[in-house]
ZATIMI-756457 format. One record per residue (C-alpha): residue number from 1; residue in three letters; x, y, z. Coordinates in steps of 0.5 Angstrom, whole numbers, plus 500, padded with zeros to 3 digits. Last residue first. Layout:
<atoms>
ATOM     i    aa    xx    yy    zz
ATOM   NUM   ALA     X     Y     Z
...
</atoms>
This chain:
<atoms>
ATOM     i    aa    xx    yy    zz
ATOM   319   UNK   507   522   470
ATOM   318   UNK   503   525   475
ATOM   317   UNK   507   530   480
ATOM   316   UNK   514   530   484
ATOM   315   UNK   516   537   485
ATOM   314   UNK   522   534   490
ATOM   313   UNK   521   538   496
ATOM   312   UNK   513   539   496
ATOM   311   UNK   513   532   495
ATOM   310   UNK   518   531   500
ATOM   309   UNK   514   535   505
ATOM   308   UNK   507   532   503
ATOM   307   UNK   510   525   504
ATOM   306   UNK   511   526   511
ATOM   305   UNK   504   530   512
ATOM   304   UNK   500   524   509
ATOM   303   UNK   505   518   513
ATOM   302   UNK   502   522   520
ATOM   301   UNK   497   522   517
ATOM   300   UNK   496   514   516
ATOM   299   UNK   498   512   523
ATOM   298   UNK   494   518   526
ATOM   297   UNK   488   515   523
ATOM   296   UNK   489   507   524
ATOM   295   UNK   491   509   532
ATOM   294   UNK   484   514   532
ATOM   293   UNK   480   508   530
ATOM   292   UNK   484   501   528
ATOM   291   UNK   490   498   527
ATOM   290   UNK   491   490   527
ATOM   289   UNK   498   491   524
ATOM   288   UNK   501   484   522
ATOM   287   UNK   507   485   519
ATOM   286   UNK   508   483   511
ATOM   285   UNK   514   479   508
ATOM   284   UNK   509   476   502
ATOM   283   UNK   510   469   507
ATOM   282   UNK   509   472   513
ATOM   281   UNK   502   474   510
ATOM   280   UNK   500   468   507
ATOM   279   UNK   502   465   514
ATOM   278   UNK   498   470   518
ATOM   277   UNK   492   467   513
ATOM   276   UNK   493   460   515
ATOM   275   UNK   494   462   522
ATOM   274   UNK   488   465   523
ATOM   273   UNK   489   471   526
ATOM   272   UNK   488   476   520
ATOM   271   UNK   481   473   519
ATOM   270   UNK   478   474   527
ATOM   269   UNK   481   481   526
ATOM   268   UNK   477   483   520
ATOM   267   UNK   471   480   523
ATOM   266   UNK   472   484   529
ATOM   265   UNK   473   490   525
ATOM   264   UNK   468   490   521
ATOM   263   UNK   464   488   526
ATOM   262   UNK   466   495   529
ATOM   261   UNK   465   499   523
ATOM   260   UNK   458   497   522
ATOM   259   UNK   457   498   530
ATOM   258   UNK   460   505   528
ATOM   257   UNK   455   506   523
ATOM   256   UNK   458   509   515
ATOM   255   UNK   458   515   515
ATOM   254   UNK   465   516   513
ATOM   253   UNK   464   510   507
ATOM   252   UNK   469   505   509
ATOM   251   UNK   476   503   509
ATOM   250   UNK   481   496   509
ATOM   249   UNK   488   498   509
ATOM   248   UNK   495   495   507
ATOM   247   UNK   501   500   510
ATOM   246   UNK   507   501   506
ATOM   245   UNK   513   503   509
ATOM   244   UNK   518   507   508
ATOM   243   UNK   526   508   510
ATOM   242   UNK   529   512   504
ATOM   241   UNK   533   517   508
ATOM   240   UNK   537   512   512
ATOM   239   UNK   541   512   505
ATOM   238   UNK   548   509   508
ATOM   237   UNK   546   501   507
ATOM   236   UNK   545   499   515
ATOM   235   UNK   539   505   514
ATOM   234   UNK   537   502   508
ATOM   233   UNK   536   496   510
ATOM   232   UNK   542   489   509
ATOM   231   UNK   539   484   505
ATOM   230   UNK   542   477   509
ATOM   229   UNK   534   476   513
ATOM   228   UNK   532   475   506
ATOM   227   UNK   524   472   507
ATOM   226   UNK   525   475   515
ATOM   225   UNK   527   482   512
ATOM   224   UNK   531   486   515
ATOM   223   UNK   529   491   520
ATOM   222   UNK   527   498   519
ATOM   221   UNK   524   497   513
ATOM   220   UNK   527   499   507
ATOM   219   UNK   530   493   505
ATOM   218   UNK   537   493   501
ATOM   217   UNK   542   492   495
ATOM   216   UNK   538   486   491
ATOM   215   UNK   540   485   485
ATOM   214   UNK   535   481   480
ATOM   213   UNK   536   475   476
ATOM   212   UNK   540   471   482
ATOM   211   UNK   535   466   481
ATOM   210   UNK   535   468   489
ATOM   209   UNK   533   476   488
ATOM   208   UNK   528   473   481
ATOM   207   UNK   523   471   488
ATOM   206   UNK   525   477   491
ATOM   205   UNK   522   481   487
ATOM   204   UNK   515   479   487
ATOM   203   UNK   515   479   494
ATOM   202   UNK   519   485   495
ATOM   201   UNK   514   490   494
ATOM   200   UNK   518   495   489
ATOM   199   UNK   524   500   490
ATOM   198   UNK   526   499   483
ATOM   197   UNK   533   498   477
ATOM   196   UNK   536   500   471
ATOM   195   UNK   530   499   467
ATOM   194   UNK   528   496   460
ATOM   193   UNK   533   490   464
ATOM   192   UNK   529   485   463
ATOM   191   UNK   528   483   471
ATOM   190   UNK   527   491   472
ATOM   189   UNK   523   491   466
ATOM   188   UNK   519   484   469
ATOM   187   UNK   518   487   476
ATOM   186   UNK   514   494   474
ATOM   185   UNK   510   489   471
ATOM   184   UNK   507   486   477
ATOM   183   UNK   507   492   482
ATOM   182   UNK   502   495   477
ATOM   181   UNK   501   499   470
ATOM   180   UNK   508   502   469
ATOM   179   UNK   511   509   472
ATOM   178   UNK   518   510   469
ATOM   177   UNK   521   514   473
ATOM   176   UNK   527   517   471
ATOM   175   UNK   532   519   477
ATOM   174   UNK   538   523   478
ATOM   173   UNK   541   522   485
ATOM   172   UNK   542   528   490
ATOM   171   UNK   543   523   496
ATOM   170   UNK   536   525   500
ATOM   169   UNK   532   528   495
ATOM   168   UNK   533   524   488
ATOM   167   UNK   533   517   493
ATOM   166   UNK   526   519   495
ATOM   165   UNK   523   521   489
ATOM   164   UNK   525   514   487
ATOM   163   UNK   521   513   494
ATOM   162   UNK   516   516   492
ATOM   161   UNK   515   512   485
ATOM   160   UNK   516   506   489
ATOM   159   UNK   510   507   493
ATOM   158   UNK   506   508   488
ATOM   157   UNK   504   516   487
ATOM   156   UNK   506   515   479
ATOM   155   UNK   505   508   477
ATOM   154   UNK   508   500   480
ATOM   153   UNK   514   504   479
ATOM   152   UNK   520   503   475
ATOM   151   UNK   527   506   476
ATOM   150   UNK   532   509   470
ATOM   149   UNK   538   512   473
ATOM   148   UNK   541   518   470
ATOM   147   UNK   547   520   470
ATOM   146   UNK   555   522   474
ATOM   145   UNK   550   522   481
ATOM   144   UNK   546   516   479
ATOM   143   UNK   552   512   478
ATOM   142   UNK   555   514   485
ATOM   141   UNK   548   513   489
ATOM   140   UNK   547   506   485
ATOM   139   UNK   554   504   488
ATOM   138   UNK   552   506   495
ATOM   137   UNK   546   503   494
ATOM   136   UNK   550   496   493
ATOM   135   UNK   553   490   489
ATOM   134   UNK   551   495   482
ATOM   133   UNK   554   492   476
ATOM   132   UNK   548   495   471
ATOM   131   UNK   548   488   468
ATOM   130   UNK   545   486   475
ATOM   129   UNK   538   488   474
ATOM   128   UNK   537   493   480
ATOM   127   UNK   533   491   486
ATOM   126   UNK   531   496   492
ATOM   125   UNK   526   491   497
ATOM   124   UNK   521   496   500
ATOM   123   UNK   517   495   507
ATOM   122   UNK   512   491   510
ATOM   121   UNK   506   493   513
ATOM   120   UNK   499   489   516
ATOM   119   UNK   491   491   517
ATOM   118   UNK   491   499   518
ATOM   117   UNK   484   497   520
ATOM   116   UNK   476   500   519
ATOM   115   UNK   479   507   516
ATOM   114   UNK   475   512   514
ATOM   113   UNK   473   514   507
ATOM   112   UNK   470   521   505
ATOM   111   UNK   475   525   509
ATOM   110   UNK   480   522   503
ATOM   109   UNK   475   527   498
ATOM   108   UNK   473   523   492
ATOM   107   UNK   474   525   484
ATOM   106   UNK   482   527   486
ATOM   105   UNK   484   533   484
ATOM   104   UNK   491   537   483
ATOM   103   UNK   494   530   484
ATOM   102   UNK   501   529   488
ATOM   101   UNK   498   532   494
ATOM   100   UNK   492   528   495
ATOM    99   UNK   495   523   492
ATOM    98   UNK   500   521   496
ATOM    97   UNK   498   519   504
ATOM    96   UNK   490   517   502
ATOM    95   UNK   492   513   496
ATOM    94   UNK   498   512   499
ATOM    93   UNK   496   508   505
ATOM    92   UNK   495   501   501
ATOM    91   UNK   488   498   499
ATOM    90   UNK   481   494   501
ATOM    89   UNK   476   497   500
ATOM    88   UNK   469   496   503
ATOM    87   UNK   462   495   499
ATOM    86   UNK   457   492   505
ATOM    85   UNK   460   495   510
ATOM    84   UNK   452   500   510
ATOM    83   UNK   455   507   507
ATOM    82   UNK   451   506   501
ATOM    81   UNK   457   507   495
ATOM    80   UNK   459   514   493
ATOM    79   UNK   467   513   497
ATOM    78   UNK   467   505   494
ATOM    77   UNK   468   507   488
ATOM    76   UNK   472   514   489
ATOM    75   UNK   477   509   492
ATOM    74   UNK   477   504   486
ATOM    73   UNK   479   509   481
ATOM    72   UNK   483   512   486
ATOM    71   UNK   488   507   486
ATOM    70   UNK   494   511   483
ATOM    69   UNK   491   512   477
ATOM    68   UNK   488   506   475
ATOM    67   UNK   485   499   478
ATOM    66   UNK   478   497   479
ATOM    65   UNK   479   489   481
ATOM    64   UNK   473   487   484
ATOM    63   UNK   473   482   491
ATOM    62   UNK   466   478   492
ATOM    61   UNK   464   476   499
ATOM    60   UNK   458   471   499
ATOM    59   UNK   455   471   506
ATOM    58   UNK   455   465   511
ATOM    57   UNK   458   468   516
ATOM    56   UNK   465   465   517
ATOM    55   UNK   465   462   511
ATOM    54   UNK   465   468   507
ATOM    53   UNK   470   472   511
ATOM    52   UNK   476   466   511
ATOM    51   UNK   475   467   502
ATOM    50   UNK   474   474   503
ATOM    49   UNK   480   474   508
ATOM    48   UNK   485   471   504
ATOM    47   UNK   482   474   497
ATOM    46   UNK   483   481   500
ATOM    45   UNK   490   480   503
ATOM    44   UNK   492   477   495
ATOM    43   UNK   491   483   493
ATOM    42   UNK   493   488   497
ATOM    41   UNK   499   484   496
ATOM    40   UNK   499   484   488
ATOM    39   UNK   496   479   484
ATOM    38   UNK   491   483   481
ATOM    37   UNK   491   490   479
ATOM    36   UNK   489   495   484
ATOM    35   UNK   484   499   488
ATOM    34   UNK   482   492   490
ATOM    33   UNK   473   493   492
ATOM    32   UNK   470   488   497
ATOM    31   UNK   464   487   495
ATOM    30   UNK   459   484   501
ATOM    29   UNK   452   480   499
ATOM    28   UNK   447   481   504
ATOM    27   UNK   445   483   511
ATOM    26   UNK   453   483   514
ATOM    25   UNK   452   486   518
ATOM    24   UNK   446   486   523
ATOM    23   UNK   449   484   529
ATOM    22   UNK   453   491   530
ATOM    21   UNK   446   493   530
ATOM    20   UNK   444   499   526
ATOM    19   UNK   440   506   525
ATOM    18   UNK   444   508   532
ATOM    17   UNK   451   510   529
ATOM    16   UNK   450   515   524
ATOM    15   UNK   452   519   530
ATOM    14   UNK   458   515   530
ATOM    13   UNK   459   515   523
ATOM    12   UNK   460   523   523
ATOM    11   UNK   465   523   528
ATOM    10   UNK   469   519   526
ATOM     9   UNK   469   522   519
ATOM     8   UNK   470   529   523
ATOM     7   UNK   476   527   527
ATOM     6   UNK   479   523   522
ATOM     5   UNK   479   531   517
ATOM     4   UNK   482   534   523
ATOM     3   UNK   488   530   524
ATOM     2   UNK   489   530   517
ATOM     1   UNK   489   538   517
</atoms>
C-alpha cells in the first residue's frame, strides 16, 4: 500500500510538471516548516541549509517551528499549501512511518506529501540516569523484567517511544512511557532522574554521557557511534531487535512539479555537501544519505510497513 501511495504522489506531480522551469524556483521567498520544537537535529539541518540556500540563491529562506502531535501539526501545513517548493518541510520519517498507525486519523494524508530527500540517518543512544544502577542493557532487561521501568520520549509516535515499544517486545520488558514535548526535555528527566531512562537522539545525550550524568548502555545504529565510538550497539548488547534509524526528511506538496522537485534536489545537495554543513551533521552523529525519488520512497515504506508490525504487536497508541 506505501508502495502504491509513492507511485501515485509521483505520478501526479509529473504530470503537473510542464507548468514550470526548473529554473524558476525559487520565485519569491521560501518557509521551510520544522514539524518539531527548536534545537533538535531536524532543527539545526534545516537552519544549516537555509542559511547555505539563502546565499546561494538570493532569496529569504525563513524556517517556522510548528511542533505538536507528533509532527503532524507541521506536515498538515505544509500538506494544504500551493504546491509550488516554496513552503517545504523539513522533519523526520516517523511522521509518515508511525503516525499513520498509532493515529486514528491524521488532519492530512501522507500521499498528500512526496519526498524530495531522505537527507541524513542516525540512530538512538539508550541512557539511563546513573542511580538506577544500570552498567547495561542487559541489566535494564533484567530490572525491567521484576518492575516497570520509566522511559521518556520526545512524545508518543517519536522514535524513542517505539523503541520503548520496541524493548517490551522484543525482551518482555515492563515499560512506562512517559511521552514529553521535544527531544530536549526528554533528556532533562532522564539527567533528573524524574525518569529511569531513554532511547533518545544522541547529541543531546551525549554531552551529559561524558559528564558522567547519564549512563550510556548502547547505539541503535548498526555501527558504533563515531562521536562515542567506545558504546557498544544494540546488537553487540544482546538486544538486536532494537536497531533503529531515524531518517531526516525534507517533503513537498504531492503535486508539486517534478522540475521543482529536481532543483530542490540540487540545491539540497549542493547544501549538504559543503564541508561546514556535512561537518555539523558529523558533529549531531548523523550520516549522510542524499536519497531521492523511488530510492527515498522505498526507504521510508520499507520503515512504515516495519513499525506498523510492531505497533499492531505491542498495541502502542497516543498517550
Amino acid at each position: 500500500m506505501n508502495r502504491l501511495i509513492a507511485a501515485a504522489a509521483l505520478a501526479a506531480a509529473c504530470a503537473a510538471a510542464p507548468a514550470f522551469a526548473q529554473g524558476s524556483w525559487p520565485a519569491k521567498p521560501v518557509k521551510i516548516v520544522n514539524n518539531f520544537p527548536p534545537g533538535g537535529p531536524s532543527d539545526t539541518i534545516a537552519r544549516s541549509v537555509a542559511d547555505v540556500l539563502q546565499q546561494q540563491l538570493k532569496q529569504p529562506f525563513v524556517v517556522e517551528n510548528r511542533a505538536g502531535a507528533s509532527g503532524n501539526i507541521g506536515a498538515d501545513a505544509v500538506a494544504k499549501a500551493a504546491a509550488d517548493g516554496h513552503t517545504v518541510l523539513f522533519g523526520i520519517d516517523t511522521t509518515f512511518t508511525v503516525n499513520p498507525h498509532i493515529y486514528k486519523g491524521l488532519p492530512f494524508k501522507p500521499a498528500d506529501l512526496r519526498p524530495v530527500m531522505v537527507m541524513a540517518s542516525s540512530g538512538l543512544l539508550v541512557g539511563v540516569n546513573p542511580s538506577t544502577g544500570f552498567r547495561s542493557l542487559q541489566d535494564l532487561v533484567a530490572a525491567g523484567k521484576a518492575r516497570p521501568v520509566t522511559f521518556s520520549s520526545a512524545g508518543s509516535g517519536s522514535p524513542g517511544h517505539l523503541a520503548a515499544e520496541v524493548i517490551t517486545d522484543a525482551a518482555g520488558v515492563k515499560i512506562t512511557h512517559v511521552p514529553y514535548k521535544g527531544n530536549t526535555p526528554a533528556v532533562t528527566a532522564v539527567l533528573s532522574g524524574e525518569v529511569d531512562a531513554g532511547v533518545l537522539a544522541t547529541p543531546g545525550m551525549l554531552p551529559h554521557v561524558k559528564a558522567g550524568k547519564i549512563t550510556a548502555l548502547a547505539v541503535t545504529s548498526r555501527k558504533r557511534s563515531t562521536l562515542a565510538p567506545e558504546i557498544p550497539t544494540v546488537a553487540e548488547a544482546g538486544l538486536p531487535q532494537l536497531e533503529q534509524e531515524v531518517l531526516y526528511v525534507a517533503m513537498v506538496p504531492a503535486a508539486t512539479p517534478e522540475p521543482v522537485v529536481q532543483a530542490l534536489q540540487k540545491h539540497l545537495a549542493d547544501a549538504l555537501a559543503r564541508p561546514d554543513v556535512r561537518a555539523r551533521l558529523q558533529n549531531l552523529d548523523l550520516f549522510y544519505e542524499g536519497l531521492t525519488g523511488a530510492a527515498a520512497s522505498r526507504r521510508m515504506a520499507d520503515l512504515s510497513e516495519r513499525y506498523g508490525k510492531v505497533i499492531r504487536a505491542t498495541g502502542m497508541k497516543v498517550e
